[in-house]
C-alpha positions in Angstrom: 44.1 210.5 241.7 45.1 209.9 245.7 45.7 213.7 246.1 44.0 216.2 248.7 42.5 215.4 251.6 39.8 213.0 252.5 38.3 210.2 254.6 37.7 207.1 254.0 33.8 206.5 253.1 33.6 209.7 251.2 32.2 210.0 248.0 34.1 211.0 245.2 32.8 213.3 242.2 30.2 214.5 244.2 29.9 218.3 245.3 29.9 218.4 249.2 28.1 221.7 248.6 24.7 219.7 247.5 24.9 217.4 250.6 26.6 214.5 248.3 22.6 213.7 247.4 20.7 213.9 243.9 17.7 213.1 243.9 15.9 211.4 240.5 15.5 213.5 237.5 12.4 214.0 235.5 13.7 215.5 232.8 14.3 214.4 229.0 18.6 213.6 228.6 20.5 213.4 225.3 20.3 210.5 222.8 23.1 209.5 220.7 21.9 207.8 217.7 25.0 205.2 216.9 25.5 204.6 212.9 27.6 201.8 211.6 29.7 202.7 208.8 31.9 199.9 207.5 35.4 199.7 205.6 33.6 199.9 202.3 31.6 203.1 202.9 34.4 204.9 204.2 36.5 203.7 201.6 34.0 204.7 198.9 33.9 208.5 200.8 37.4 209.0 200.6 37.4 208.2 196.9 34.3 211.0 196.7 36.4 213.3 199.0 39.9 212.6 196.9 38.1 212.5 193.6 39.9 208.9 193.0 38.6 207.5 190.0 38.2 203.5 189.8 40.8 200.8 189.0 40.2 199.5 185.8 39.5 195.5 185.8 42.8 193.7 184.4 44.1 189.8 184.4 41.5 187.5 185.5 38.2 190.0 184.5 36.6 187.1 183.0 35.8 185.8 185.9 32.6 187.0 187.9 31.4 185.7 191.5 28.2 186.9 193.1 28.4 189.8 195.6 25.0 191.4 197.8 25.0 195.2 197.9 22.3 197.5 199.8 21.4 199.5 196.8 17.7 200.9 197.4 15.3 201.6 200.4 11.5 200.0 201.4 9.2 200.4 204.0 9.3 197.3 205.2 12.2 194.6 206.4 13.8 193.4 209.8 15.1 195.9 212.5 19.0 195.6 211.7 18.6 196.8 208.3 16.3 199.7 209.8 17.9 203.3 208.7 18.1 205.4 211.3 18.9 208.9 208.8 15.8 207.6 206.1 13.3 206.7 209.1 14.0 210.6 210.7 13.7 211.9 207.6 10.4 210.8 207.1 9.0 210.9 210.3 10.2 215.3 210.1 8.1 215.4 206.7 5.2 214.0 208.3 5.8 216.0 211.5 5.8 219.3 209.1 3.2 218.5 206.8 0.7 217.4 210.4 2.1 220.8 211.7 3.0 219.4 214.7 6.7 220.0 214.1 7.9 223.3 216.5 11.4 224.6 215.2 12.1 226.0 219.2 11.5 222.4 220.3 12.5 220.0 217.7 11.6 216.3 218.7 10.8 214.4 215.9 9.4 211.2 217.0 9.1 208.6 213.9 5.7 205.9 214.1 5.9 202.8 212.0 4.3 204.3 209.2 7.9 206.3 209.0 10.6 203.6 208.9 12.7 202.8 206.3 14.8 199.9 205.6 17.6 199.5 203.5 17.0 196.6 200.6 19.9 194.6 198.9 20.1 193.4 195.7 22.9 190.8 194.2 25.0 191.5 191.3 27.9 189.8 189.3 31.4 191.5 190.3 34.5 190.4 188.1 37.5 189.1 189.9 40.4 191.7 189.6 43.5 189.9 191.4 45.9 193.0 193.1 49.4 193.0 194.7 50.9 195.4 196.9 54.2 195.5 197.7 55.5 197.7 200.1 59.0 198.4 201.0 60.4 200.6 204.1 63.4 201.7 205.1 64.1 201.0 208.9 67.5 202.4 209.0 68.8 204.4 211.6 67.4 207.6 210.4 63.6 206.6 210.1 62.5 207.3 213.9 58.7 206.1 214.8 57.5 209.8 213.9 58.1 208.3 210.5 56.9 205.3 210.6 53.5 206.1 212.0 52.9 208.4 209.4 54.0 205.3 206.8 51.8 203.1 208.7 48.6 205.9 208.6 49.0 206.5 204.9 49.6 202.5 204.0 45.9 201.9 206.3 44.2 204.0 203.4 45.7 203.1 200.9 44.9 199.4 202.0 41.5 200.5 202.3 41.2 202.0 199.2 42.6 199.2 197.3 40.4 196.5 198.9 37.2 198.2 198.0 38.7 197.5 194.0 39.7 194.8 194.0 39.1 191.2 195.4 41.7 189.1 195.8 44.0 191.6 196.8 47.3 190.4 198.6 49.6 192.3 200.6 53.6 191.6 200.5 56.0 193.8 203.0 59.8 194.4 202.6 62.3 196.4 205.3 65.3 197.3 204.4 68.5 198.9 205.9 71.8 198.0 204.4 70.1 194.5 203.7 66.2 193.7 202.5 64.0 190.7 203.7 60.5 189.8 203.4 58.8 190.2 206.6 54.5 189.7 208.2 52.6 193.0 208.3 53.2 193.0 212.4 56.8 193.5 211.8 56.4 195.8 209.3 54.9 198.3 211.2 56.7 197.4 214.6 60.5 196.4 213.5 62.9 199.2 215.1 66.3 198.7 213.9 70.0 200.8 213.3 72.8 201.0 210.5 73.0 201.9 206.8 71.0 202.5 204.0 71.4 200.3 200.6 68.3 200.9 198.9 68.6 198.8 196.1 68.3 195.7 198.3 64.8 196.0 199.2 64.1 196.7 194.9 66.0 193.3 193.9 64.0 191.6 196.4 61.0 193.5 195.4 61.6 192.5 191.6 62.4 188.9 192.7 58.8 188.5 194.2 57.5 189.9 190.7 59.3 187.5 188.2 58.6 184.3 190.8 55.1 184.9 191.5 53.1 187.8 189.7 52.8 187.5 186.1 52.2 190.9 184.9 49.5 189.9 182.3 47.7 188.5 185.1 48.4 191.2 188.2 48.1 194.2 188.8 51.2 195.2 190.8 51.5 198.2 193.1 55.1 198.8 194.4 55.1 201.1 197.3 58.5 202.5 199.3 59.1 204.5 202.1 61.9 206.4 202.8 63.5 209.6 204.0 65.7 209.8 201.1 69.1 208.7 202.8 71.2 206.1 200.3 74.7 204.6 200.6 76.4 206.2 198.0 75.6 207.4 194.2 75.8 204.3 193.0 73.4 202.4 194.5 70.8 205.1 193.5 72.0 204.6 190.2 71.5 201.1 190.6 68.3 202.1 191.4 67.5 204.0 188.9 68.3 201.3 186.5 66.3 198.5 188.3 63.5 200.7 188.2 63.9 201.5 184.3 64.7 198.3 183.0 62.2 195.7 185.2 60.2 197.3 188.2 57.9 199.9 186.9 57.8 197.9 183.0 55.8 195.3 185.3 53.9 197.3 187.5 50.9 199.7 186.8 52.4 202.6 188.9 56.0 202.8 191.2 55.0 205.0 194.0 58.0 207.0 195.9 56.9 208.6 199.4 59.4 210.4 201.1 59.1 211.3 205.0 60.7 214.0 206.2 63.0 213.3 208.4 65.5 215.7 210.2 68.6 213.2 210.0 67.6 212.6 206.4 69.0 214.5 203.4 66.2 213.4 200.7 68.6 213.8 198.2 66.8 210.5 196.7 63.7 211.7 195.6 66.1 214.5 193.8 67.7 212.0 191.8 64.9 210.7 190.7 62.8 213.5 189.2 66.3 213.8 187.6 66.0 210.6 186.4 62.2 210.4 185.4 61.0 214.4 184.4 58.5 213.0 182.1 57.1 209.4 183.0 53.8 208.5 184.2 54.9 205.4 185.6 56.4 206.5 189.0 54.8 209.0 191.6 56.7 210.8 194.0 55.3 212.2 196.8 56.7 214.2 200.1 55.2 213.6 203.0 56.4 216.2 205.4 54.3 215.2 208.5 50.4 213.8 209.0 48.6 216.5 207.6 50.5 215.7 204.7 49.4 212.1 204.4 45.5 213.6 202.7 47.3 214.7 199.9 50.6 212.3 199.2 47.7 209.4 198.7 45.8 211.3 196.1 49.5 211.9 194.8 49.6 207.9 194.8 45.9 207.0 193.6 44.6 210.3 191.8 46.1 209.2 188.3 43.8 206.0 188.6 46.7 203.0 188.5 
């Protein structure tokens, strides 16, 4: 832009070749056909695409509030419910069965004998109340390569969580040498230097648990981020032991994702497969780099929480 040559009053984009003129076309152009997919649907794809089986109900099942889902299609109903794939569908089948349909020009043209319209129906949904808690390390060594791809794989899991739950609530923890509770804007923004002390961010993690989510009542999803840097063998052993003795005994799954990092060692997630060969309780997943994120959150979710 403001290079080459040129006077003022010429047009731009246009080939001097043709005289700068175009005359009006009278000739068919392309038609994109905009679809609206919402949260829900893509949700519900990914668990088809993932094979991620449902989150059993738990805690407060008993009760039921009333939810509308589009569960059928009629011939009849206003034009924002109209469906655009249903109404071209029929409208081809007519076109073919008329034998007016030609394969080398294929313009199907729906009447209003073709339109379809989706048609809702209301049913009784149980209350399931949720808690995620995620935890991330913003130490020196995490750069914002890493905490993008954190950020990517927490959107879906989000998403996938939300369409399994209502009353799901969200809780985020950073951590360096010291943890603290911050809003999701900070979680996914907060740029900060030192040391590692990973045990901080699990005390707080397990404080949150024993002051506010009974476990008979929650279903609790711990989830921390890291590139597998610690202090010193003995905070992971005091990891180890929180872990053991009061995170995952309260929570339906502790899920481990480790980002590769290159000033990380990832010695962490070594120490715990040491620590936890055989337990069903805690995933670990590496997540090398964004490609990787597909299959670290069927790592998280594929077991079913």
């Amino acid at each position: 832009v403001g290079q080459g040559e040129g006077k003022a009053g010429n047009p731009v984009g246009v080939d001097e070749a043709e005289g700068g003129k175009q005359e009006a076309g009278n000739q068919a152009g392309q038609h994109a056909l905009e679809v609206e997919v919402t949260l829900e649907d893509l949700a519900q794809m990914m668990g088809e695409e993932l094979e991620l089986p449902n989150i059993e109900p738990k805690g407060q099942s008993g009760l039921v509030a009333e939810k509308e889902r589009y569960t059928s299609i009629r011939s009849s109903g206003p034009e924002s419910l109209r469906h655009f794939r249903r109404t071209f569908k029929e409208a081809l089948k007519r076109q073919i069965a008329a034998g007016t349909y030609n394969s080398s020009n294929p313009i199907i043209i729906p009447i209003r004998e073709d339109r379809r319209y989706r048609m809702w129906r209301q049913y009784r949904r149980p209350e399931r109340n949720a808690v995620i808690i995620y935890m991330m390390d913003v130490s020196g060594s995490m750069g914002a390569e890493q905490k993008e791809i954190v950020r990517i794989a927490s959107f879906w899991i989000d998403t996938w969580l939300h369409s399994q739950y209502d009353g799901l609530e969200i809780r985020y923890i950073v951590h360096d040498a010291v943890a603290r509770e911050v809003d999701r804007e900070t979680f996914y923004h907060t740029r900060e230097s030192g040391g590692t002390i990973i045990s901080s961010a699990y005390r707080l993690c397990l404080q949150m648990i024993r002051e506010e989510y009974d476990p008979a009542e929650w279903n609790i999803y711990p989830f921390h981020f890291s590139d597998g840097d610690n202090w010193s063998g003995n905070d992971t052993m005091e990891c180890i032991k929180l872990l053991k003795e009061d995170i995952i005994p309260r929570s339906n799954v502790f899920n481990y994702g480790q980002v590769e990092s290159e000033y990380g060692s990832g010695q962490f997630m070594k120490d715990l497969q040491d620590s936890f060969k055989e337990s069903v309780d805690l995933t670990m997943s590496a997540i090398s780099s964004r490609d990787a994120i597909y299959d670290s959150i069927k790592d998280f979710l594929g077991k079913g929480c």
